[in-house]
Backbone as a ProteinNet text record, in pm:
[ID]
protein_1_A
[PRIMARY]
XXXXXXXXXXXXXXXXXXXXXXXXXXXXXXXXXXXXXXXXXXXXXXXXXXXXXXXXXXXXXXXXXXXXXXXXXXXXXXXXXXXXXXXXXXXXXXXXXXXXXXXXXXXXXXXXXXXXXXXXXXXXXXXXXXXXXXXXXXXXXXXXXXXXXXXXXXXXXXXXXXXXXXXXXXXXXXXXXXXXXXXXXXXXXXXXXXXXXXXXXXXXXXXXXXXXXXXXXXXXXXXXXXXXXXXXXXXXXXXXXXXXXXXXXXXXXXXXXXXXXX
[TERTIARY]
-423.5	-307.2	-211.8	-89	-6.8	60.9	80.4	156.4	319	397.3	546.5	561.9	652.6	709.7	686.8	733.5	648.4	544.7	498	317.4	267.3	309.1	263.6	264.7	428.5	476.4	378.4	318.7	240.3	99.5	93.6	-55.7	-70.9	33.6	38.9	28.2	100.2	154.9	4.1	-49	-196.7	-270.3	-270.9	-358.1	-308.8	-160.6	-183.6	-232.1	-191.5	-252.4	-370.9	-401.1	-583.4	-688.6	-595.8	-644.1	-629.4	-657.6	-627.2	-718.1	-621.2	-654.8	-778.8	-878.4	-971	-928.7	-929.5	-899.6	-998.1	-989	-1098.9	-1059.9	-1134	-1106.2	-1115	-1090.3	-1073.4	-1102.9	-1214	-1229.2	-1134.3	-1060.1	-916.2	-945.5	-849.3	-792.7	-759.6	-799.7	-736.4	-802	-868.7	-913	-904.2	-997.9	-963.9	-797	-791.3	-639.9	-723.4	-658.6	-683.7	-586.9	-696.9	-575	-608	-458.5	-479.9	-417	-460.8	-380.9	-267.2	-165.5	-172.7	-102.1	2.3	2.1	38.2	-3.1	69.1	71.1	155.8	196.7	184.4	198	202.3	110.4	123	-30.3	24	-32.7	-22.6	-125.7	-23.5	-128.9	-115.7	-255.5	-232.8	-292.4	-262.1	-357	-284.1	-372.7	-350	-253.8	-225.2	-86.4	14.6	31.1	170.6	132.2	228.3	218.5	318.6	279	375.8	349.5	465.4	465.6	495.4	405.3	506.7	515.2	635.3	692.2	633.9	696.1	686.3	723.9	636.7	742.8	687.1	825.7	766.9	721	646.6	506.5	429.5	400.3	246.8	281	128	122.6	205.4	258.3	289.2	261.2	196.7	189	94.1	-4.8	-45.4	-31.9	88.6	123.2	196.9	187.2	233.9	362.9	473.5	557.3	563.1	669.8	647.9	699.3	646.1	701.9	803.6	708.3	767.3	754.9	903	859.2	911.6	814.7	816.9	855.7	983.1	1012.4	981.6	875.1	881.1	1023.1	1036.7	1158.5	1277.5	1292.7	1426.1	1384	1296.3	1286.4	1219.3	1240.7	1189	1066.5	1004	869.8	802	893.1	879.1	993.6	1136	1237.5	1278.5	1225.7	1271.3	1349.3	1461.6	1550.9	1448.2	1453.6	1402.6	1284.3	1186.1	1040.8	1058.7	1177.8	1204.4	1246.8	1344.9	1412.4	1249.5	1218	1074.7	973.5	975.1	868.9	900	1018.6	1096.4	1092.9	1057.5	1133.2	1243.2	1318.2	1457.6	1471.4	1513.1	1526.9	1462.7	1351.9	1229	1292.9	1270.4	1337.8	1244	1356.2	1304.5	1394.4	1258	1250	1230	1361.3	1360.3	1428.9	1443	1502.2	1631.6	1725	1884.8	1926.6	1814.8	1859.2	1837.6	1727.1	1709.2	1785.9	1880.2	1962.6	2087.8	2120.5	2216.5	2238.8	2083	2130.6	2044	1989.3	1997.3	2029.8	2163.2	2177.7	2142.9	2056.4	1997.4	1884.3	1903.8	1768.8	1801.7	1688.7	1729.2	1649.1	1722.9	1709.8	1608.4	1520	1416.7	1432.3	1483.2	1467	1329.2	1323.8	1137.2	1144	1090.4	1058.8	1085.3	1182	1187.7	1100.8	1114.1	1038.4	1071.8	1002.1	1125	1019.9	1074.6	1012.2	1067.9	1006.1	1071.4	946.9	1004.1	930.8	795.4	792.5	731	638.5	670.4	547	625.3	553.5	590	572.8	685.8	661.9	704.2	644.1	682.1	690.4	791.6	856.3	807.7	742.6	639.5	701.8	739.8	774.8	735.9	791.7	723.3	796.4	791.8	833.2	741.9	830.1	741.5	782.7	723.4	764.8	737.8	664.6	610.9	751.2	813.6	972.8	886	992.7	925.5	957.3	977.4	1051.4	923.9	894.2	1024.6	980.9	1081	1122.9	1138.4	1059.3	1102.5	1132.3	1308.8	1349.8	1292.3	1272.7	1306.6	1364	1367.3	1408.9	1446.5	1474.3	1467.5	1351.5	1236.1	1123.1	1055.2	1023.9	947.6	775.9	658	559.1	566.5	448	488.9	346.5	370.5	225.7	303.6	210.7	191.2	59.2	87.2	-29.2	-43.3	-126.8	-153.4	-365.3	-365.1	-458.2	-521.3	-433.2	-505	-553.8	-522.4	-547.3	-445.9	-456.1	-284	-296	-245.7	-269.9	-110.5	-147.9	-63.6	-79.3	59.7	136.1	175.9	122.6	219.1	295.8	414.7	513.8	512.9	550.2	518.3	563.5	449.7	484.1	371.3	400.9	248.7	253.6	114.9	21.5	140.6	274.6	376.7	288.1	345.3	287.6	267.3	418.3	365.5	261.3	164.4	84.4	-16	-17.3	-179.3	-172.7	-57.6	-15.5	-54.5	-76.7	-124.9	-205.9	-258.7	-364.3	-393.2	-541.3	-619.4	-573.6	-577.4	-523.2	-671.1	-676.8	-807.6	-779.2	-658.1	-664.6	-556.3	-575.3	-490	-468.1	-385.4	-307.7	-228.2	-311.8	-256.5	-215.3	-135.2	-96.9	-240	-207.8	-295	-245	-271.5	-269.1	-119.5	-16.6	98.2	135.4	287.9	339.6	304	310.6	316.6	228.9	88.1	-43.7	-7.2	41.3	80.2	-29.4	-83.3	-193.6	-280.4	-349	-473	-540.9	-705.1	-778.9	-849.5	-913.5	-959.8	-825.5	-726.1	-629.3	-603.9	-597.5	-577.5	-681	-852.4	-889.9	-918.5	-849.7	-851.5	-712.2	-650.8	-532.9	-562.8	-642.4	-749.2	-787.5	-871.2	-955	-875.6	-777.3	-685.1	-688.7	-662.7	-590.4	-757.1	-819.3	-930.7	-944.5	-856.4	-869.5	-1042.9	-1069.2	-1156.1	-1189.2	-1080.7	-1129.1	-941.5	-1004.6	-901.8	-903.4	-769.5	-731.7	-695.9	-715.1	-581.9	-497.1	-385.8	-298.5	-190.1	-114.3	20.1	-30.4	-170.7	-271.3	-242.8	-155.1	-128.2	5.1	43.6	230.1	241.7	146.9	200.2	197.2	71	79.3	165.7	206.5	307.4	420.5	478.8	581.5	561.2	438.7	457.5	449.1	381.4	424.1	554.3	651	766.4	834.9	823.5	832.5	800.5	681.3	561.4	616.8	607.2	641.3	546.3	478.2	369.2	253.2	134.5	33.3	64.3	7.2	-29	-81.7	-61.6	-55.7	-254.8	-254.4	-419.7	-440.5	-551.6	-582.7	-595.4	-534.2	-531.3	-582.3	-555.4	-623.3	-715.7	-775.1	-868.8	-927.5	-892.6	-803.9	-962.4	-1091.9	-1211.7	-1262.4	-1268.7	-1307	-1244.3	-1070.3	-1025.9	-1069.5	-1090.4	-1149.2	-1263.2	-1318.2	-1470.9	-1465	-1384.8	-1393.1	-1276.2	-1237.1	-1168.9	-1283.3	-1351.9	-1511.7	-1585.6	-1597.5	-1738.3	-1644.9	-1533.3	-1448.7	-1494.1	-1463	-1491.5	-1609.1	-1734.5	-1868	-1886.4	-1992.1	-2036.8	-1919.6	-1775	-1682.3	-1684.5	-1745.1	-1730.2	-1635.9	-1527.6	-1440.9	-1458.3	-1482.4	-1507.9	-1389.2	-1399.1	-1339.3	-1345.1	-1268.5	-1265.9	-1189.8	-1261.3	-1187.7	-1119.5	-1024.4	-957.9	-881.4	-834.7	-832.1	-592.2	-590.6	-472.9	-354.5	-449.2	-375.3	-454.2	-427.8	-419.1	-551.3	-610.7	-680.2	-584.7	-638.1	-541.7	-611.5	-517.8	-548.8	-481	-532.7	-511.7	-565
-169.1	-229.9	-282.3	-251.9	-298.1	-437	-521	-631.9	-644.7	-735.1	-794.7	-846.6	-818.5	-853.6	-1019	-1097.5	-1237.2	-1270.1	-1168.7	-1186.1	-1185.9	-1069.7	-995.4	-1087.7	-1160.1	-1283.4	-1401.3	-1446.5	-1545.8	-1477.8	-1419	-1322.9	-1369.7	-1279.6	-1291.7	-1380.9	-1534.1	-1664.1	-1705.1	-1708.8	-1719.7	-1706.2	-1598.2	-1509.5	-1590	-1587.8	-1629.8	-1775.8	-1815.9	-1956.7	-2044.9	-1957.5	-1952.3	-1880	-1783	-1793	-1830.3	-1959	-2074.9	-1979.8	-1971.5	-1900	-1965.5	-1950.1	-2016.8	-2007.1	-2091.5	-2099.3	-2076.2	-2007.8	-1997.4	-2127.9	-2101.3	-2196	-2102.6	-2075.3	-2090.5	-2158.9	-2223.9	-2336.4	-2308.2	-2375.2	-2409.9	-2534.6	-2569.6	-2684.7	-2744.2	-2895.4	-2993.6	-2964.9	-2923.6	-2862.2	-2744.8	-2713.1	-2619.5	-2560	-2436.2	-2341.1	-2333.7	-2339.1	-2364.4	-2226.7	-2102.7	-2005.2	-1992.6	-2037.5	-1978.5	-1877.2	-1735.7	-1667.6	-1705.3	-1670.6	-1677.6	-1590.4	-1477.6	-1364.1	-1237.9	-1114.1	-988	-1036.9	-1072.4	-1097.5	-1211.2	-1303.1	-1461.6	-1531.4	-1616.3	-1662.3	-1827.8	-1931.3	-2065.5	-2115.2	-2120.8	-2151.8	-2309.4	-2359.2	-2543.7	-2552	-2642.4	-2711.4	-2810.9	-2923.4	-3040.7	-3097.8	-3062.6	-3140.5	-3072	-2926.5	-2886.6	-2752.1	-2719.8	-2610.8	-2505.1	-2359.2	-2287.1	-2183.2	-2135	-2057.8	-1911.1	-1800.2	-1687.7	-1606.8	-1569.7	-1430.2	-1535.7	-1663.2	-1721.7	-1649.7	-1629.2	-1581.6	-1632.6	-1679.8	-1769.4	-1705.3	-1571.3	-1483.5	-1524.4	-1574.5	-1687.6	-1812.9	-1867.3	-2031.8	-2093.8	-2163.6	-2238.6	-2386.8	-2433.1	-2524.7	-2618.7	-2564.8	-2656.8	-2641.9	-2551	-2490.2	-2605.7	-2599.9	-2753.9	-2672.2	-2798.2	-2786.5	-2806	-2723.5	-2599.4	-2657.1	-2670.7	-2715.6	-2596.3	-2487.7	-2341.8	-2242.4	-2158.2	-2028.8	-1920	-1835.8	-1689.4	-1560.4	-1493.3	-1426	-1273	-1186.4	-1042.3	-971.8	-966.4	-871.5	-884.9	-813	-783.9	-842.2	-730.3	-726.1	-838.6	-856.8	-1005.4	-1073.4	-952.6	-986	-1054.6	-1114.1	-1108.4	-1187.8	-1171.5	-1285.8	-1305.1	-1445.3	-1515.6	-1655.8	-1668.4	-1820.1	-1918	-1864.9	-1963.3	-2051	-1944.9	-1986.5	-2080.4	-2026.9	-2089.1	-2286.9	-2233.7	-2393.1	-2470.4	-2427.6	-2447.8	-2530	-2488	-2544.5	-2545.9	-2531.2	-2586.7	-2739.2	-2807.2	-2915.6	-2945.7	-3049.5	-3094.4	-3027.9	-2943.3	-2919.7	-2804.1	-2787.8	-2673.4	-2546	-2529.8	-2366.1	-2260.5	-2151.5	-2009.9	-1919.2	-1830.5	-1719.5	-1615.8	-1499.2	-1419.1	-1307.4	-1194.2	-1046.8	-1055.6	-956	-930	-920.1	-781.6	-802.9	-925.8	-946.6	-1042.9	-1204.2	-1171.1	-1277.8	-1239.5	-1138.1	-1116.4	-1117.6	-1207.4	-1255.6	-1404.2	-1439.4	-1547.2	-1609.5	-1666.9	-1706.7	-1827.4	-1952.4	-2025.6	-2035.5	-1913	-1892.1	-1876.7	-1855.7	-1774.9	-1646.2	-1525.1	-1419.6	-1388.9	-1353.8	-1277.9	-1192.3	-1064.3	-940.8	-888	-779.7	-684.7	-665.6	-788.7	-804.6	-924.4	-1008.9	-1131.3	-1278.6	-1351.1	-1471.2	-1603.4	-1699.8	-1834	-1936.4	-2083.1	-2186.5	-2245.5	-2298.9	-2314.3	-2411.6	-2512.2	-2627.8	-2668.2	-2620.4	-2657	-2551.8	-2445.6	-2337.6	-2194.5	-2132.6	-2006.9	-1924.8	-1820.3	-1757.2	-1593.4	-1477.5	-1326.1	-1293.8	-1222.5	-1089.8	-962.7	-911.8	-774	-651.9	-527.8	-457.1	-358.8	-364.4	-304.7	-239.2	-98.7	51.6	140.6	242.3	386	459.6	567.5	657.6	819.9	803.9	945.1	975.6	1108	1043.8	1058.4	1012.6	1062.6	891.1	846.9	802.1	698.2	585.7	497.9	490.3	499.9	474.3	312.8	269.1	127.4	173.9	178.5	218.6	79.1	150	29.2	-76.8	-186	-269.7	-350.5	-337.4	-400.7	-499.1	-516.9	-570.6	-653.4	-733.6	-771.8	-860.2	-804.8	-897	-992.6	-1089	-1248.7	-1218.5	-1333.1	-1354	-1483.4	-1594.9	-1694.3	-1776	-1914.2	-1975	-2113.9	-2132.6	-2265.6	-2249.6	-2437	-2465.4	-2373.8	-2285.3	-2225.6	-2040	-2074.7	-1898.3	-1841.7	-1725.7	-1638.4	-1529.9	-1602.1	-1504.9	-1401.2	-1289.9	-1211.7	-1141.6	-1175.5	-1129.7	-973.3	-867.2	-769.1	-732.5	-684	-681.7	-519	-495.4	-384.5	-207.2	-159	-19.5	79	132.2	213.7	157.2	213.1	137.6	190.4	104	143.5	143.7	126.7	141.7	-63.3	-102.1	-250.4	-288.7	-234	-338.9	-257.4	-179.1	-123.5	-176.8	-248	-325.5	-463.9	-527.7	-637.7	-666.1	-791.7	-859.3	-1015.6	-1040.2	-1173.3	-1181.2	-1130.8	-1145.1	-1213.8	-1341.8	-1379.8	-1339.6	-1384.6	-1346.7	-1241.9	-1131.5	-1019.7	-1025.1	-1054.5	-969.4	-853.1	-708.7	-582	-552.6	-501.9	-406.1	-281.9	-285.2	-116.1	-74	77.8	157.9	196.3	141.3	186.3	262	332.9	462.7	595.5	711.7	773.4	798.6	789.7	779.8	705	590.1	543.5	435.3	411.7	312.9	292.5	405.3	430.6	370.1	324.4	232.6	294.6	440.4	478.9	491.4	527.4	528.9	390.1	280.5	139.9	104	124.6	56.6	120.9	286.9	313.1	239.4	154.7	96.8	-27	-125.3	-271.8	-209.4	-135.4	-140.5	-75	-55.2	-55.1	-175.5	-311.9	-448.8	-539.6	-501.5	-564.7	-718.8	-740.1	-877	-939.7	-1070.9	-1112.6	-1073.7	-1138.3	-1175.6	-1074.6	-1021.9	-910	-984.3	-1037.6	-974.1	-873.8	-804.9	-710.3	-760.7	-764.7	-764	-693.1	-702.7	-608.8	-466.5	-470.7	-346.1	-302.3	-367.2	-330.3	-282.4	-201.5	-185	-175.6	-84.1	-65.4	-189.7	-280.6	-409.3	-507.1	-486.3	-608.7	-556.8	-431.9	-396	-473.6	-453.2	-484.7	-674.7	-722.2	-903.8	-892	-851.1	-922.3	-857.5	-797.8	-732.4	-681.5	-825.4	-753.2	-735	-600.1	-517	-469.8	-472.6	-401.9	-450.7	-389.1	-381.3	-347.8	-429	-407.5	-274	-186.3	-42.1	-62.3	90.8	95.9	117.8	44.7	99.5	233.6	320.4	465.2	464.3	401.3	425.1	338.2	312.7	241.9	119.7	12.2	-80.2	-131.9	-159.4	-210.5	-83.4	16.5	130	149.3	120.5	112.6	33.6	-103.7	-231.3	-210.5	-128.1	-96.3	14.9	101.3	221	132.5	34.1	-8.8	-94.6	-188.1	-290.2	-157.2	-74.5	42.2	123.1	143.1	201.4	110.4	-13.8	-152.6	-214	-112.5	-207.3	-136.1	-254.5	-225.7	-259.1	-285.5	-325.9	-431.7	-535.9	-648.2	-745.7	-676.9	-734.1	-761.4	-916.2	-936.7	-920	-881.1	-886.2	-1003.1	-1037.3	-1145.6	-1103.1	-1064.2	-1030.1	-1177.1	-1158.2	-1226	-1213.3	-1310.9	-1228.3	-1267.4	-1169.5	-1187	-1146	-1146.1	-1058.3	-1122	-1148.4	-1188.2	-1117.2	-1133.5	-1037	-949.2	-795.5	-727.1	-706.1	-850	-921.8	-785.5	-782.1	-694	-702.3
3037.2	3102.2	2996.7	3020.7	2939.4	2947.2	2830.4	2903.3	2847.3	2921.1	2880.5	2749.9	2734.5	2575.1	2601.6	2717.7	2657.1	2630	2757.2	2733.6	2589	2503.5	2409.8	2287.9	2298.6	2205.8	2184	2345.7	2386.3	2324.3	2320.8	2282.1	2124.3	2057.4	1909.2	1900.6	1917.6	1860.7	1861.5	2009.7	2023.1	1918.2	1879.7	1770.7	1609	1569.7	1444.1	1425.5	1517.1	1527.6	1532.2	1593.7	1574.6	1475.9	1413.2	1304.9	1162.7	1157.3	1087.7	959.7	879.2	727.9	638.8	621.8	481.1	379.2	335.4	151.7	74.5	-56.6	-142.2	-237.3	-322.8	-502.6	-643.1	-723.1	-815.5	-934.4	-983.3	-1111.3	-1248.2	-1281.4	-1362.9	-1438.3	-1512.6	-1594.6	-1517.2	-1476.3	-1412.6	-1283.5	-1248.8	-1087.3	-1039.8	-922.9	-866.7	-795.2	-818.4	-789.7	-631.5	-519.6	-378.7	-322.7	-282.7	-230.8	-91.5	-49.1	149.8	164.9	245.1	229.2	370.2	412.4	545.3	639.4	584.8	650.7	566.1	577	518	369.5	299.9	178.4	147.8	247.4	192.2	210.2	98.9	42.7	-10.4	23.3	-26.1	-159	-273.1	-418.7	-390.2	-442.2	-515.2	-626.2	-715.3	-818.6	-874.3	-871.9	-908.9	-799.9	-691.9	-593.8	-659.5	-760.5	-721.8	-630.9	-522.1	-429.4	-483.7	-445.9	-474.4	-343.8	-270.5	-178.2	-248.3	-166.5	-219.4	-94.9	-79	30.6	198.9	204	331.9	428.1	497.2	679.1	801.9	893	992.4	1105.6	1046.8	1180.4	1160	1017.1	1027.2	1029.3	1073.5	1135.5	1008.4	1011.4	869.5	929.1	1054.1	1087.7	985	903.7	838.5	674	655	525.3	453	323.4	239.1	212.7	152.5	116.1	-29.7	-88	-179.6	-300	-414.1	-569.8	-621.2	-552	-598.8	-503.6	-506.7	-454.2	-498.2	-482	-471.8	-400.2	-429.9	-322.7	-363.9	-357.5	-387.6	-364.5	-255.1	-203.1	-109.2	-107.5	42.4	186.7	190.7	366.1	419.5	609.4	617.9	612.4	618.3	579.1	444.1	369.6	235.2	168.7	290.6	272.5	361.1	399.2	566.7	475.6	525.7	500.7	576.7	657.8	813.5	743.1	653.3	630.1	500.8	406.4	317.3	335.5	477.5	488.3	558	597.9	608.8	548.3	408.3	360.8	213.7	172.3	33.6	9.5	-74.1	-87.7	-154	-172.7	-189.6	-356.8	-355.6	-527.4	-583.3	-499.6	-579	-579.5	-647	-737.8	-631	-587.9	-551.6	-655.6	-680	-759.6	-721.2	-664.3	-632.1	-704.3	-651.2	-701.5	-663.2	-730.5	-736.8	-585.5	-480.5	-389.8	-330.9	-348.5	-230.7	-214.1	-324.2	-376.3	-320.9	-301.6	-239.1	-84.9	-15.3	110.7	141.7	20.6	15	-116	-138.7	-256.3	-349.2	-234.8	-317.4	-397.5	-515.2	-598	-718.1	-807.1	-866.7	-940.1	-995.5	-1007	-1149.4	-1125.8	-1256	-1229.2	-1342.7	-1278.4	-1382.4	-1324	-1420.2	-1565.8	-1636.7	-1753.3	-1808.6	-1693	-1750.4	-1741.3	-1746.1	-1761.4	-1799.9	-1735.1	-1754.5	-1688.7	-1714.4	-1682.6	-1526.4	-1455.7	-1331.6	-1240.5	-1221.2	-1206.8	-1313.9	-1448.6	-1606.1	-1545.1	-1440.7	-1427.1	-1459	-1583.9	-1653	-1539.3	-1504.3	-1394.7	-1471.4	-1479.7	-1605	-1396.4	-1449.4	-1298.9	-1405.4	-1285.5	-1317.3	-1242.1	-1295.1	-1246.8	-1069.1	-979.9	-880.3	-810.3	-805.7	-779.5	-748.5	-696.7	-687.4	-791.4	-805.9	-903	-826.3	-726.5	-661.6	-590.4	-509.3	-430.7	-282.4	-191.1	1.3	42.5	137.9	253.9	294.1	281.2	246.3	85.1	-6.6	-188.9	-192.2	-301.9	-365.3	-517.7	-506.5	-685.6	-763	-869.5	-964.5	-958.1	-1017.3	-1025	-878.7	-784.2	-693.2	-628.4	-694.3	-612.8	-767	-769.2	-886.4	-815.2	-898	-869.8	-982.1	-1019.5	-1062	-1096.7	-1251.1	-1312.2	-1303.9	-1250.8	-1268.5	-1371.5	-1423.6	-1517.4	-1448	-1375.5	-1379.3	-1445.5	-1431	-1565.8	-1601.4	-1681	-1736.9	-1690.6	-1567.3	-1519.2	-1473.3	-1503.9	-1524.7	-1333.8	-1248.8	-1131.6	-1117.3	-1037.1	-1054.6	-895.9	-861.3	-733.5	-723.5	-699.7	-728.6	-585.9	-636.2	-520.3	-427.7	-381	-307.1	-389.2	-430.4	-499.6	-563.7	-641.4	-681.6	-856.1	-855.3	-1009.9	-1116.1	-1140.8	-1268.9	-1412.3	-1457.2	-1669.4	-1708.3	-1619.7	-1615.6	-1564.4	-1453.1	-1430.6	-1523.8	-1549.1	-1639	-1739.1	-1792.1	-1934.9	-1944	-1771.4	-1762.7	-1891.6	-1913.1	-1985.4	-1945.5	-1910.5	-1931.6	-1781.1	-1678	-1548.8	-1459.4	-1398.3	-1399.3	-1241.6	-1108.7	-980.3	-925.4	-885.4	-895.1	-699	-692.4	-537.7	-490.9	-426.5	-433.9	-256.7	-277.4	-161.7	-161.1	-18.8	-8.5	109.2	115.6	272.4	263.2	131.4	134.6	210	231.5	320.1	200.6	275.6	224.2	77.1	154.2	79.3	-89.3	-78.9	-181.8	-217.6	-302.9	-335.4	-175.7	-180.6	-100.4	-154	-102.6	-138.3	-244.4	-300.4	-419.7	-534.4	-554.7	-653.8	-660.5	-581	-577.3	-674.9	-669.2	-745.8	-856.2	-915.8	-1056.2	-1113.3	-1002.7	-1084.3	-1101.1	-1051.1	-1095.4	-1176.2	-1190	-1343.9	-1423.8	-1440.9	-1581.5	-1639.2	-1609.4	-1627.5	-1580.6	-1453.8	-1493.3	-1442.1	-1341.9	-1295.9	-1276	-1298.3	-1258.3	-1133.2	-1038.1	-925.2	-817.5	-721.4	-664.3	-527.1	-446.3	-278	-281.3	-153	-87.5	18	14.1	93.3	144.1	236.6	309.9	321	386.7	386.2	569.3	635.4	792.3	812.9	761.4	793.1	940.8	1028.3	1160.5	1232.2	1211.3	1293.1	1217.3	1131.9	1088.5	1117.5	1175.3	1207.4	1372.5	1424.8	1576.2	1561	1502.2	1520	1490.8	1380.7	1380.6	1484.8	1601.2	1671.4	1833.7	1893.5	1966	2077.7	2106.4	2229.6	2287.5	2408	2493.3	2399.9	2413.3	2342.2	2155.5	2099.1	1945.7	1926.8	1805.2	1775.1	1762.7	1789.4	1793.6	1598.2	1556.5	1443.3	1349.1	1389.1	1340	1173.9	1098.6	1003.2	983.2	1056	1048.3	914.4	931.9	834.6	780.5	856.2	804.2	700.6	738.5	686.7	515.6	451.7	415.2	260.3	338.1	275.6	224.5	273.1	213.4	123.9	168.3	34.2	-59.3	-91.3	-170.8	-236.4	-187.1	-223.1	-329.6	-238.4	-337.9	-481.6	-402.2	-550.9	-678.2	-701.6	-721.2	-790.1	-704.3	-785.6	-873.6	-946.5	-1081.1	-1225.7	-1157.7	-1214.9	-1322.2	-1281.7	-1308.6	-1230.1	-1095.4	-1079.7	-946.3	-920.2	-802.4	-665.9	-558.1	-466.7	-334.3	-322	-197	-78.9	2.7	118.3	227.1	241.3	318.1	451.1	568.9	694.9	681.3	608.3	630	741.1	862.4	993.7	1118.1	1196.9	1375.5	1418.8	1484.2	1570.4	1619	1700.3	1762.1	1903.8	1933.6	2097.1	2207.8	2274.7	2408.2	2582.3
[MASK]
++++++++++++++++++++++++++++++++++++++++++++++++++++++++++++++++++++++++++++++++++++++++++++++++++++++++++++++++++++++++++++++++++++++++++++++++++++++++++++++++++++++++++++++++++++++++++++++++++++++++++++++++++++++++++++++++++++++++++++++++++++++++++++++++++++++

């Protein structure tokens, strides 16, 4: 049975809401690094009481999300740049660090483009290159998208922004928490080429994330019933885990998506 676009709204809201994100830890300088993830791309860092948001959007709960020393904006689209999420959970002053485009529709930031690096709330933030290089529909050129190595006490985590394994990230080094896309379009960082591109660079400790394009197209979006799993998204996660062992590089799975309520 199908239901109404309010229904469906009332469904989702249901769903992200209740699923109130777990945080892991991290052991650091000065304390544990505290990661929540809490939807698709966005993920809430702490340590020591400073917060840093990256790629906020108000499809997830942000009801118990801190407000932000720092943020992080990967990209363009809204999934990744919401004002709304920003006025949200910015505080009075705190620096956002975003890309050329994505500056060009929100202009209170400012711009790292891929290769640069800079201090921004006394936290070193390097913009990491993130593109495709294969061609086919949908293309992320160059320079438009940057992922983020961040350092707090002491451990260097690294955001990558939406694209396939460039020459920058295999160049990475000392990367202790790595955050990847998978399931890309257009068989782009599938879950076995995904993890011959971790073990180039070798993170300690790996998420995956923005691994649902069809259902994150339907929350910002929900019309009738949520899309059926066609690629089957558990299945995915696991040939990405076994690619993986024997690595040395641990994986933490995390629930960065809703149930798919019906």
């Amino acid at each position: 049975m199908r239901v109404s676009s309010v229904a469906a709204l009332i469904i989702v809201l249901a769903s992200v809401s209740m699923a109130a994100q777990s945080s892991s830890r991290i052991a650091a300088d000065g304390g544990d690094i505290v990661i929540t993830p809490i939807i698709h791309a966005s993920a809430q860092i702490e340590h020591a009481g400073f917060v840093i948001q990256v790629d906020p959007w108000t499809v997830g709960d942000l009801s118990a999300a801190k407000p932000a020393d720092l943020i992080l904006i990967t990209d363009d689209p809204g999934h990744h740049l919401d004002p709304d999420a920003i006025a949200t959970l910015r505080k009075p002053g705190a620096p956002v660090v975003l890309t050329a485009t994505a500056h060009a529709r929100f202009s209170d930031g400012t711009v790292l483009t891929n290769g640069e690096s800079g201090l921004f709330a006394d936290i070193r933030v390097e913009a990491v290159g993130a593109y495709d290089m294969t061609p086919g529909r949908p293309f992320h050129p160059r320079g438009e998208a940057n992922g983020y190595v961040v350092t707090l006490g002491g451990k260097r985590l690294f955001f990558s922004g939406v694209g396939e394994c460039v020459p920058e990230i295999q160049a990475l080094q000392n990367i202790d928490v790595a955050f990847m896309p998978m399931n890309l379009p257009v068989d782009r960082m599938r879950p076995r080429p995904l993890a011959e591109c971790v073990k180039t660079f070798k993170p300690k400790v790996v998420y995956l994330n923005h691994y649902d394009q069809a259902y994150t197209g339907w929350l910002s979006n929900p019309q009738g019933d949520p899309p059926a799993d066609a690629q089957d998204t558990p299945a995915t996660i696991r040939a990405f885990q076994a690619a993986i062992e024997g690595e040395g590089i641990e994986f933490r799975d995390a629930a960065w998506y809703p149930p798919r309520a019906r």
